[in-house]
Structures are given as structure tokens and as C-alpha cells.
VEXSEKE-341557 format. One record per residue (C-alpha): residue in one letter; y, x, z. Coordinates in steps of 0.05 Angstrom, whole numbers, padded with zeros to 5 digits, always signed. Layout:
<nodes>
AYXZ ...
</nodes>
This chain:
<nodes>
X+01473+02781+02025 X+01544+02773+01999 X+01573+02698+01995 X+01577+02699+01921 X+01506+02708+01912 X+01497+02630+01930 X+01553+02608+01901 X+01524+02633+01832 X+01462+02601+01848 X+01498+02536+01863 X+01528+02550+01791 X+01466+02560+01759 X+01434+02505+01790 X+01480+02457+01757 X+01492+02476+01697 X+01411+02486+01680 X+01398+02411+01716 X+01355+02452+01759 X+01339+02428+01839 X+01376+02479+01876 X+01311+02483+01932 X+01273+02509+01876 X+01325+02561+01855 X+01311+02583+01926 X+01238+02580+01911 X+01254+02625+01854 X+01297+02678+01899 X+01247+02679+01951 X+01192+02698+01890 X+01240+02746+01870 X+01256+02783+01931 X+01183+02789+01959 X+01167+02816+01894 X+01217+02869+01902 X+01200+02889+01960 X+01126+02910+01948 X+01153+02940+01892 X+01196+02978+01950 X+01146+02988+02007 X+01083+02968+01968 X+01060+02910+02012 X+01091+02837+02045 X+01039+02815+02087 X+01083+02826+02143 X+01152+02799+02106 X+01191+02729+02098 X+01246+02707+02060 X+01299+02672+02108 X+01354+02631+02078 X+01408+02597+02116 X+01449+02552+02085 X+01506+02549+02134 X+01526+02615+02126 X+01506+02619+02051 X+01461+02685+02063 X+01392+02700+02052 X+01355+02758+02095 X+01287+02792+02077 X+01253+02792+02151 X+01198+02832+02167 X+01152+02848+02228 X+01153+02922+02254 X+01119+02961+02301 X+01157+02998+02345 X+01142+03080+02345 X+01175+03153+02370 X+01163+03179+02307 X+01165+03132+02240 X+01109+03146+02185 X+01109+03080+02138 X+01172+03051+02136 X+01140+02995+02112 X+01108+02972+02179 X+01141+03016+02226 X+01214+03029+02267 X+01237+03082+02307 X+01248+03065+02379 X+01321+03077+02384 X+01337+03037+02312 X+01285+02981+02347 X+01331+02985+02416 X+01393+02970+02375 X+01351+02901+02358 X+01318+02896+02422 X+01358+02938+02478 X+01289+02940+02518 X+01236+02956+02461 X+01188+03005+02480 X+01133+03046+02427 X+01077+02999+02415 X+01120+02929+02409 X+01125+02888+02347 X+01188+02866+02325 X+01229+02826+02277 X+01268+02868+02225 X+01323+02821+02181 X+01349+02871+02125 X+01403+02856+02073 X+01370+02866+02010 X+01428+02890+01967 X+01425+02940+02021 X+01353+02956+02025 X+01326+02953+01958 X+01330+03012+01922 X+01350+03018+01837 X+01281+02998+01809 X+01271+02942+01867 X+01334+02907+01854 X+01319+02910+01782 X+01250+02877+01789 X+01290+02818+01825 X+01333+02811+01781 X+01282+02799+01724 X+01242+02759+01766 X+01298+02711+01786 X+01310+02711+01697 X+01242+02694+01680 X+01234+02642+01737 X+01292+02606+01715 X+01280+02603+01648 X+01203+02575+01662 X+01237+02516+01707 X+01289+02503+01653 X+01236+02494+01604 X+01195+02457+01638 X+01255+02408+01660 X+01277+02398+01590 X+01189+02386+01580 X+01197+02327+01624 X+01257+02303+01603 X+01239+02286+01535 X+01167+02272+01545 X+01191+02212+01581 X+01224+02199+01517 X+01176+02193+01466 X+01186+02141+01420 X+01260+02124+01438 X+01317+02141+01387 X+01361+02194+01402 X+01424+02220+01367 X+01440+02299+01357 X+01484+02344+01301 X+01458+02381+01251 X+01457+02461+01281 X+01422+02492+01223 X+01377+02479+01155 X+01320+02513+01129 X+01266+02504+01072 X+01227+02465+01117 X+01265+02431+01164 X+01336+02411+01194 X+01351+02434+01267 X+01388+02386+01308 X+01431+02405+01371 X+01401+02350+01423 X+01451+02378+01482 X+01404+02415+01520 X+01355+02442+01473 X+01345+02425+01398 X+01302+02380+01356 X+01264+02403+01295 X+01263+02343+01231 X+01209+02366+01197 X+01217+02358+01120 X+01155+02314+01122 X+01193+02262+01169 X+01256+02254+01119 X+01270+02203+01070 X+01287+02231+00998 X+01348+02188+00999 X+01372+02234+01058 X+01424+02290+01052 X+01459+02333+01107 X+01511+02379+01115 X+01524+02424+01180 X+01548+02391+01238 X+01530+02314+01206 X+01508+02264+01264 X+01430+02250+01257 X+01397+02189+01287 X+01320+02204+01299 X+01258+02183+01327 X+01230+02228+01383 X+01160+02226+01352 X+01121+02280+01401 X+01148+02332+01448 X+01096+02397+01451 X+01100+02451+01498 X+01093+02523+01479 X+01113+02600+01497 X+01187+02587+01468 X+01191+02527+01500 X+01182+02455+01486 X+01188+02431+01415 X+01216+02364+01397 X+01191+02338+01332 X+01234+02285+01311 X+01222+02228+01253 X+01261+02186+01212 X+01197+02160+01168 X+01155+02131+01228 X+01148+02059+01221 X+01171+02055+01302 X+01236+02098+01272 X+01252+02022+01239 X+01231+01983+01299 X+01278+02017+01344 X+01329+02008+01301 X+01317+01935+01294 X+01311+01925+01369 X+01387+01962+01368 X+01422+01913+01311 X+01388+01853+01340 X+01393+01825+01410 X+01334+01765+01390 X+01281+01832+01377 X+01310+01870+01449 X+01298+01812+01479 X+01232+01790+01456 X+01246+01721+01430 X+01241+01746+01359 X+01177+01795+01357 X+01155+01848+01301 X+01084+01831+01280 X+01077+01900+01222 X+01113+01943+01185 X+01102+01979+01128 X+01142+02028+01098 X+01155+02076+01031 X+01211+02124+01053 X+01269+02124+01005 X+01232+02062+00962 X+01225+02005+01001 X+01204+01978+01071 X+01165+01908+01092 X+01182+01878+01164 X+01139+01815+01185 X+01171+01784+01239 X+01158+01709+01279 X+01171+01674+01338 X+01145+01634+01387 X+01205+01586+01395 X+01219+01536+01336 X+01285+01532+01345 X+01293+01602+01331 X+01292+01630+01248 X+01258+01696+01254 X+01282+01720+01192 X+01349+01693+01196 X+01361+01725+01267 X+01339+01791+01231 X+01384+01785+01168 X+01455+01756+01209 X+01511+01720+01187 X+01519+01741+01107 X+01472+01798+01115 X+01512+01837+01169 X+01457+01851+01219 X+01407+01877+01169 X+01468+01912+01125 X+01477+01961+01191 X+01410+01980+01190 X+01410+01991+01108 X+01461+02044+01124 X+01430+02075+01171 X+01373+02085+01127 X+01421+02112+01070 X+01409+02048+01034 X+01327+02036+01031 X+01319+01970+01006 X+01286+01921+01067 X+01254+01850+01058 X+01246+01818+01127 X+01200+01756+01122 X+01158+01714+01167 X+01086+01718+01190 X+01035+01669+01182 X+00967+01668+01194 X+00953+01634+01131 X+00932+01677+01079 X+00967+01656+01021 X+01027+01632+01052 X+01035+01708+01078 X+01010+01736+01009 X+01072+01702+00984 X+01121+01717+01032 X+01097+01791+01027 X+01109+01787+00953 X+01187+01780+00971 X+01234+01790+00934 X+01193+01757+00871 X+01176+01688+00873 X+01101+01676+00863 X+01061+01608+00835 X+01002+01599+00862 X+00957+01645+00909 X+00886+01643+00897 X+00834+01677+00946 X+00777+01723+00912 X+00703+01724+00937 X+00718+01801+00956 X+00763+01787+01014 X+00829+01787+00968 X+00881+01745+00932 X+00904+01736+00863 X+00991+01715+00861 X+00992+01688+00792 X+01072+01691+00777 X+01117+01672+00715 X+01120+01730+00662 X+01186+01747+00682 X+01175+01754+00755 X+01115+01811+00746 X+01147+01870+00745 X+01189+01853+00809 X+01129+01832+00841 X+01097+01900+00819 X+01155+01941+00839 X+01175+02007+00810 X+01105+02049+00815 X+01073+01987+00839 X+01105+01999+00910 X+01128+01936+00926 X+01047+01905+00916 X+01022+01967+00952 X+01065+01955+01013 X+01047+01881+01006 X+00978+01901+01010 X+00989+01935+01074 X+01031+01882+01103 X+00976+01830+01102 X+00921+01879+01114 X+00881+01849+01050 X+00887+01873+00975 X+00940+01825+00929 X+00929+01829+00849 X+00978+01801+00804 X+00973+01759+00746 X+01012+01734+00705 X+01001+01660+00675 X+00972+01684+00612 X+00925+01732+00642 X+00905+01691+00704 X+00883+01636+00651 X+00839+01679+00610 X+00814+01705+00689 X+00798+01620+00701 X+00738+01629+00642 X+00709+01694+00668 X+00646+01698+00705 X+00689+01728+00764 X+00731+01659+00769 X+00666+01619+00766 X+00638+01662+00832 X+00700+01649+00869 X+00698+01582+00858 X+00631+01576+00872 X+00638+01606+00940 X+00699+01568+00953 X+00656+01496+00952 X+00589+01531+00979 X+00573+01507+01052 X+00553+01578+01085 X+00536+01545+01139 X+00471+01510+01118 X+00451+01564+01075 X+00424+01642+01079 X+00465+01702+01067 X+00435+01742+01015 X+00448+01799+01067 X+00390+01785+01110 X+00338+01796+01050 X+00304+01861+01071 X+00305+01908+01010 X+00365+01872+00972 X+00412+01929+00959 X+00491+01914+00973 X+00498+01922+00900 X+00447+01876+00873 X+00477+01826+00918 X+00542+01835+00888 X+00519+01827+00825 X+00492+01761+00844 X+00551+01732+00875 X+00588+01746+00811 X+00537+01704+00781 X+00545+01647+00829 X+00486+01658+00874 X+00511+01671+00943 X+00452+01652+00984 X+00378+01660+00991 X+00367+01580+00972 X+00403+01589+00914 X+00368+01651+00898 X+00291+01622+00899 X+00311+01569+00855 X+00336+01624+00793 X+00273+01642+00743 X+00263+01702+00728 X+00301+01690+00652 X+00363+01663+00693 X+00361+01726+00734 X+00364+01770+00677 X+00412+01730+00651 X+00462+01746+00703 X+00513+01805+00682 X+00493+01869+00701 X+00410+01850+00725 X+00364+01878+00672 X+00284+01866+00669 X+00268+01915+00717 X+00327+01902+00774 X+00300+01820+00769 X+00234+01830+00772 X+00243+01869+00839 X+00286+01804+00864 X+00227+01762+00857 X+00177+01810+00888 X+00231+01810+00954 X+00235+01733+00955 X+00154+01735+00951 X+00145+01777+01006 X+00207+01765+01046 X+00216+01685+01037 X+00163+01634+01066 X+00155+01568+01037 X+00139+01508+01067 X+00079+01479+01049 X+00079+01429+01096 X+00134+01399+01057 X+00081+01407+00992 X+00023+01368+01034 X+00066+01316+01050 X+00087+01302+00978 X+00004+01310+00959 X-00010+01254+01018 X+00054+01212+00993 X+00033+01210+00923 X-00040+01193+00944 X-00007+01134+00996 X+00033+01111+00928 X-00028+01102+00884 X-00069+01071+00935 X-00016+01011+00948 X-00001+01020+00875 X-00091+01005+00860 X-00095+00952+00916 X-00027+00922+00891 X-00074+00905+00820 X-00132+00884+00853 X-00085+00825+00892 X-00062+00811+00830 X-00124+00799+00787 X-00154+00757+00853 X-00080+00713+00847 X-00095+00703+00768 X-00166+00683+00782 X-00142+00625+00835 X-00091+00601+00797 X-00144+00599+00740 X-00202+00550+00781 X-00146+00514+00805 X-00126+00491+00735 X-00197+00483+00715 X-00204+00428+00776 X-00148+00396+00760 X-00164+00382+00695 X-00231+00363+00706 X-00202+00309+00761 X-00162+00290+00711 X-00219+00277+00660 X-00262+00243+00711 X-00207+00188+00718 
</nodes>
């Protein structure tokens, strides 16, 4: 096979990153299948390459005969003799054939599209595990091409599809811009892989932060959340272990330059980096960023209430009530905001009474109302917002102060006392003991008189001797 043939492979190998022993693989594929197309069998044939002399030669086995019937399997004594000067009918030889030379119109042409379709499997599955590897780590491209739903971005190799789902509404491109993306997954399929890039994934952010900030790459600063509203506004918590090192100022730089860089790259999305604590309120508040809150006050249902100055609610709020929502999310627990005004009229609701309640309530000594078999999770919350959070709390309410309770009619308190009857067991051990007690008490309290009357009688004869001494003398 002519010279050129490898040096084109050679060619093709390196410009489609592919191994050149498995563009061999390919050619061997490729010429066995031509040649059953040719002869209609290959049990008896190998593909030979050598790589010295940059050839490849189809060799197959024959058997040696006078008179040649399948060319296939057979060869003529005197073409065998040219091989092997002393071959004689009934020998099997060795055949190498040139198969430029060999192969006939419709066999080369079967080669041919083998050799196409081989390559362009191994290509695809190269650039498959090339950016599967990938996933998750930034990578820059151009814009190739837009359509209704989605931007198409020339990655080198292959090209990335940007989803309209996975771009900030702050973004606008024209043909040929640079575009900085997350590879979020990497799918295979009949046209090939598809890379689905992101610039909306929360891990878009982190990357980008772990770019602009040498403190993040290197772990001394660490990213505890993020929470993001593309095009609004996104939340970073961030801490560190070391307490020589400010989390938040490491983020931000010197006058805002680190953080600025990032800003731009997200096409000016506002960003509040703060720091993490495990403390509830001190995090509601730092979440809260960039208004400045006055007290944080934790709520019987797991949240908070951030009471700020009339002036500060609406930046606390946000526009749409994003920058609460993503506070929310930050902290992992709902945040309501109050203003002065309206968290004072809150203080004399039966709401504010619970919570305080529960604050100064010692759990641990006491019975969840939970464990009352029957107790529906409603009626329970009905009570706590009454200020009964316990089942010893709960036996000591009549059946007026039940009903008395917002939200527990007749018929819902009534059913509470029937579930204490049957589901609570009272000591009456503790009710003997008071019986025998009081019993003990007037006992000493009778024999106490008795000692008393005998001591007034004594003191009486006593007196009456005296005197009568007295008289005798």
C-alpha cells in the first residue's frame, strides 16, 4: 500500500487527538470488511502492518491447486511457485496482497466508509472523555451561533450549548463575544456528545471565586452556601478556620477590587459576601446584608423575626422580596421582617406570648405534646399558640381554659380531655400520701391538745398547794 496512505493516517491521527494504534485498529476493521465484501469470507485473512516500511498488506492462507475454483481460498500452482518455488497442489500457503490492488470498486468503497465512520465514533468518544473529566470546571469559548433557545459556543474541539435556562437576564451577546461558563453535564448521544454549559449554577460563582481569590483556591478561606437570583442578587457565606484570617475581607480585597472582578464577570449582579456563624441570629443578621437589622428574635416555628428601623425595611425586603428570600435560603430557616411599629403590636399577640413561653419552658423535664396518642399536629399547634407546650401543662387547663384558647371550640376540647383521660396516668400514690400526711398532721395536731390541757391542769394543783402551804403557815 502506497507510502502516503500512512502518512495521511499520521495526519489524521493528530489533528483528531486520536492514538495512532487505534487508527490502525480502525484500518484493519476497514480492510477485513472489504474484503468479505470481495471474496465473501476472512476466516482465513489478517491484516499485517509494518511500520518500518509504512505499508500495510491483507495476508491470507491459500491452498495450493492445478485448477483454481474460489479465489477466495485457493491459488494456482504456478502463481503459488512464484511465492514458494517448491509448492506442490495440496499445500497451504501465505498470500500478502496489496489492497489498492486487490479490492475491486465496491470493496474499496466499503473501506473507505468504514475507515469514515470509525473515525468519527473514536473522535466522539475522545472529545466524551475529555470533557466528562471536566464537569464542573469553568471553561472559556466564543460565541459560534444564537438561536431562540440557546447560544452555541465554539469550545475548540466541539461546541457547547448555553441553554437559555442557564443565562442571567442581565446577559447579552453578539457573535464571536468570549463566554466564560460552567461545564454543568456532558451527555452522550447519536451526534455526539453534548456539553451543556451554565452561568446560573451556584458552583458557576464558586469557581469564579476560587479564580479571583487565592485564600478560597487554597482552602484557608472556605464557602459554607450560596444562594443565588440570576440578574438580581447573589448571597455567599463564607468562614475560616484561622483567626487571623477576615473571611469576608479576603473575599472583598483591597477597596473592593477582588469582588469588583467577579461583579463584571457577572455583568454587574449585585453580591454580599458575609460570614457564617452557627448562631442563629447572628447569621439571620449577617444574611440580612446590606440592611442593618435591630434585634433578631427566634419564633416557636423554627424561624426568626429581624425587627429593623422603618427606613431600613424595604432594603431588607429587597425589590420583590428577593433579598429576604435569598436570606431565607442562606440560613436554611424562614426570616420575617418587622418593622418597630409592627413588631410591637406583634409583642401583645397571643403569638409573642407562645414564643416566649417556649423560650423559658424547660423541655427537658417536661412531655412533648407529640407523644399524646390521638392529638392531631394541628390541635397541638393550636395549643402552643396558647402557651401550652407540654403534656403537664396540658392536664392542668379546665376544660373553660381550653376553650378559651384561639381556635379550640367545645367539641375540639372536650376530645383533649377524653385523650389525657385515657392516655395520661396519675399518680395516686402521690394522692395517698397526702391522705396519710394530713391524717399524721391531725393526730400530732389532737395529741398536741391533750399535752396541753394535762400542762394547764399541773400548773393548776401546783398553785392550789402552794397556796394552801401558804395558809397553813
Amino acid at each position: 500500500m502506497s507510502k502516503n496512505f500512512f502518512e495521511a493516517l499520521h495526519e489524521i491521527a493528530t489533528d483528531k487527538g486520536i492514538p495512532r494504534e487505534y487508527i490502525e485498529q480502525i484500518v484493519e476493521s476497514a480492510m477485513l470488511s472489504a474484503f468479505k465484501k470481495q471474496y465473501g469470507m476472512i476466516d482465513n485473512v489478517k491484516v499485517v502492518f509494518d511500520r518500518e516500511k509504512n505499508s500495510v498488506k491483507v495476508v491470507s492462507k491459500k491452498m495450493v491447486v492445478k485448477t483454481v475454483r474460489n479465489r477466495a481460498e485457493e491459488i494456482s500452482q504456478a502463481d503459488a511457485q512464484k511465492i514458494v518455488p517448491n509448492a506442490e497442489p495440496g499445500d497451504d500457503i501465505e498470500v500478502e496482497e496489496d489492497p489498492l490492488e486487490s479490492f475491486g470498486r465496491i470493496a474499496a468503497q466499503t473501506a473507505k466508509q468504514v475507515i469514515i465512520q470509525k473515525i468519527k465514533e473514536a473522535e466522539k468518544n475522545i472529545i466524551y472523555d475529555e470533557f466528562v473529566d471536566k464537569e464542573g470546571d469553568l471553561i472559556n469559548g466564543f460565541l459560534q451561533r444564537k438561536t431562540k433557545d440557546a447560544i452555541y459556543i465554539d469550545l475548540g474541539r466541539t461546541e457547547g450549548i448555553l441553554p437559555a435556562r442557564e443565562q442571567s437576564p442581565l446577559e447579552h451577546y453578539k457573535i464571536g463575544d468570549r463566554v466564560k461558563a460552567l461545564i454543568l453535564a456532558v451527555q452522550k448521544n447519536s451526534k455526539g456528545p453534548s456539553i451543556i454549559l451554565s452561568r446560573t449554577h451556584p458552583r458557576f460563582i464558586e469557581k469564579l471565586f476560587e479564580m479571583e481569590i487565592p485564600e478560597i483556591y487554597d482552602g484557608v478561606v472556605r464557602i459554607v452556601n450560596i444562594v443565588r437570583e440570576p440578574g438580581m442578587r447573589t448571597k455567599v457565606a463564607v468562614t475560616s478556620e484561622r483567626d487571623d484570617v477576615d473571611s469576608v475581607g479576603a473575599c472583598v480585597g483591597m477597596k473592593g477590587i477582588r469582588i469588583q472582578s467577579i461583579v463584571r464577570e457577572m455583568e454587574g449582579e449585585k453580591i454580599d459576601v458575609v460570614e457564617h456563624f452557627d448562631d442563629r441570629k447572628i447569621m439571620a443578621s449577617n444574611a440580612l446584608t446590606p440592611a442593618k437589622v435591630v434585634e433578631i428574635v427566634e419564633k416557636s416555628d423554627g424561624g426568626v423575626i429581624a425587627v429593623v428601623d422603618n427606613d431600613q425595611k424595604h432594603l431588607a425586603l429587597g425589590k420583590a422580596g428577593h433579598n429576604v428570600r435569598l436570606a431565607s435560603r442562606l440560613c436554611g430557616f424562614d426570616i420575617d421582617i418587622k418593622t418597630e411599629d409592627q413588631y410591637r403590636e406583634f409583642l401583645s399577640s397571643s403569638e409573642s406570648r407562645a414564643i416566649v413561653e417556649q423560650l423559658f419552658s424547660t423541655p427537658s423535664d417536661e412531655t412533648p405534646l407529640s407523644e399524646l396518642p390521638g392529638l392531631e399536629a394541628r390541635t397541638i399547634k393550636l395549643l402552643e399558640n396558647g402557651g401550652v407546650f407540654s403534656v403537664e401543662d396540658l392536664v392542668e387547663k379546665s376544660l373553660d381554659e381550653l376553650m378559651s384558647i384561639d381556635g379550640i371550640g367545645e367539641k375540639t376540647a372536650k376530645k383533649i380531655m377524653e385523650i389525657i383521660e385515657e392516655s395520661v396516668d396519675f399518680d395516686e400514690t402521690e394522692d395517698e400520701e397526702e391522705a396519710e400526711t394530713g391524717e399524721d398532721k391531725k393526730e400530732e395536731e389532737a395529741v398536741g391538745e391533750e399535752t396541753s390541757e394535762e400542762k394547764e391542769t399541773g400548773d393548776t394543783g401546783e398553785a392550789t398547794d402552794a397556796d394552801g402551804a401558804v395558809k397553813e403557815e
